[in-house]
N, C-alpha and C positions, 0 to 999 in steps of 0.2 A: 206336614207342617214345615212352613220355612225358617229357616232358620234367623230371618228378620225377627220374626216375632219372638220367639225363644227368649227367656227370660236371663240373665247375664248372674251367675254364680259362680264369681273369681272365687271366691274367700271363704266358702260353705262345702260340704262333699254336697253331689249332687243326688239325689234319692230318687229311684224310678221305681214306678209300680212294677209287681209281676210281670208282667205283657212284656215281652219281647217287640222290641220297634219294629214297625212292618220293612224297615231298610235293611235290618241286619236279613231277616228272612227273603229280601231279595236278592242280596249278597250271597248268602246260603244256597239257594237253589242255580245262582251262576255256577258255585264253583262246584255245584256237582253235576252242572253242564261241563264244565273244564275238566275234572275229575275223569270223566267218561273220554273225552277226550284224547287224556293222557294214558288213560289206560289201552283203547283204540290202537294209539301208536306203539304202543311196550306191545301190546299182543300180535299187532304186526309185523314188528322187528322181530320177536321170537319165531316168528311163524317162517318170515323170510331165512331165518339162520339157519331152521332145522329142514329147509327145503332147501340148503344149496353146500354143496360139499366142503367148499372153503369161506373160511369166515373168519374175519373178512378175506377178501377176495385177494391173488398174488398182486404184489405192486403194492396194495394197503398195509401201512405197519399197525400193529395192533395197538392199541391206544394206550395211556401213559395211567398208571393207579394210582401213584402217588398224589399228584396236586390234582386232578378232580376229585378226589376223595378230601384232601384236606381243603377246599375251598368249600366242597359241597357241608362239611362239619360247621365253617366259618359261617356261612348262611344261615344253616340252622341256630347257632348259636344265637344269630341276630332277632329271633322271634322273642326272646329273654325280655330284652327293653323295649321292646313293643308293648309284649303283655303288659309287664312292671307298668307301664305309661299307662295306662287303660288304669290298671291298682288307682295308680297318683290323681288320675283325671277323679275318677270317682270319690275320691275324698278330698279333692276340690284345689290340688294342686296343679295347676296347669304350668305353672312354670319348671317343674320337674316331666310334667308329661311331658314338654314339649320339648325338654334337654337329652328326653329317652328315646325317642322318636327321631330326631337330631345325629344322632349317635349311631341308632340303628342305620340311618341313612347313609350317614357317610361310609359306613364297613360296608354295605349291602352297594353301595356306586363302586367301591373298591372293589369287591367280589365282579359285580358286571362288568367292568373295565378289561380285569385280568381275563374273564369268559370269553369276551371278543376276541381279543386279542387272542387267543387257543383257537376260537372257532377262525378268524383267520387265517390263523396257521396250520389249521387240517387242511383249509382249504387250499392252499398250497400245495400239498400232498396228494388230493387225490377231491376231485368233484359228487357232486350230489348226481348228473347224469352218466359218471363212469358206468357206476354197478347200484344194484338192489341195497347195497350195504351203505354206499355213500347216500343214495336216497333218502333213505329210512334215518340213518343217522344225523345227518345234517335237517332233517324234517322234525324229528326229536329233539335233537339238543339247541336248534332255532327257536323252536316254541316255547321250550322252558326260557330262552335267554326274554325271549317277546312278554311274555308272563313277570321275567323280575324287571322287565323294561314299566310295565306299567306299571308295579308296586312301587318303583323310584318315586313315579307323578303322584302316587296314590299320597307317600310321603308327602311330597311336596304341597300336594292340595292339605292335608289335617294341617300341617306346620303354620300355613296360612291362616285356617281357620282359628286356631288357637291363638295365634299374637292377638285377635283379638277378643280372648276371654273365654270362656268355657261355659258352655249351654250342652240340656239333654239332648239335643240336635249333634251336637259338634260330639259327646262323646259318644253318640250311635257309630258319628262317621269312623272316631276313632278305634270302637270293637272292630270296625268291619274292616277295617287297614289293618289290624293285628290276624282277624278270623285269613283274610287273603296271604300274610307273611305265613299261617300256621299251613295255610295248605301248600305254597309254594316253596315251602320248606320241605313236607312230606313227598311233593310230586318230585322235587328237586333228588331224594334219597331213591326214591324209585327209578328215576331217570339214570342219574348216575350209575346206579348197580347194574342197572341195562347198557350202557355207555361201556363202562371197563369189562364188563362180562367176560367177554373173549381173551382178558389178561388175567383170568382167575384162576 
């Protein structure tokens, strides 16, 4: 259904039947394509670490605990006003969805900014072709950073959608921008705990 047609419900909650939208269930089954994914790379990295004596390897300093952990906290945090917004959408306030979502974004650009800038700076340190470790690591924590690169646009795109008004359309879009924040928040904890490992 496009969302042209879609009936316009500023000022009412909006009521959906049973049925789950067939978009949220394509959204679902991506991210347990990405799910598999992510787990792929964690059981590689673990695989690579318990097959090689030093890990990481001499010359690599072992990674920093404190701010990937408090940044990866930050993140999750940020799924809070996403959900909350989805609440507001369905009971037909769009201009608070849209203030939640807003907010979310801006903490969640701030968390990617500071990411870069780290993954930068490893690379400084030591290359993804040095060793098995730089590989795998830089493979890992790239794809997570690629994954909150699109949730940014994904933001961007609902934000859009909403200035002008709130339809059953626009709040499917908005579950599945929250369902994508809830998983890249969880691959995000899994990631991280594989990331600092070696400093545990």
């Amino acid at each position: 259904m496009s969302d042209a047609t879609e009936t316009s419900a500023v000022a009412r909650p909006i009521v959906q039947s049973g049925r789950t939208a067939s978009g949220w269930w394509g959204a679902a089954l991506f991210i347990a394509a990405e799910a598999t994914l992510f787990g792929t790379l964690i059981a590689t990295y673990f695989y690579l670490r318990f097959e090689t004596t030093r890990w990481p390897p001499p010359g690599v300093p072992k990674p920093e605990l404190a701010l990937p952990l408090i940044l990866t906290a930050i993140l999750v945090a940020t799924t809070v006003p996403v959900l909350k917004a989805v609440q507001a959408a369905r009971a037909g306030r769009v201009g608070l969805a849209w203030l939640l979502v807003f907010a979310a974004l801006v903490v969640q650009a701030a968390y990617f900014g500071i990411q870069v800038h780290e993954f930068q700076s490893d690379l400084a340190k030591f290359t993804p072709s040095g060793s098995a470790y730089g590989s795998i690591y830089f493979t890992l924590v790239g794809a997570h950073h690629a994954h909150v690169a699109i949730g940014l646009l994904l933001d961007l795109w609902i934000l859009g959608k909403l200035t002008r008004g709130l339809t059953s359309y626009r709040l499917t879009g908005l579950r599945v921008v929250a369902l994508y924040w809830c998983f890249v928040s969880i691959a995000g904890v899994a990631i991280v705990l594989t990331q600092v490992s070696p400093s545990l």
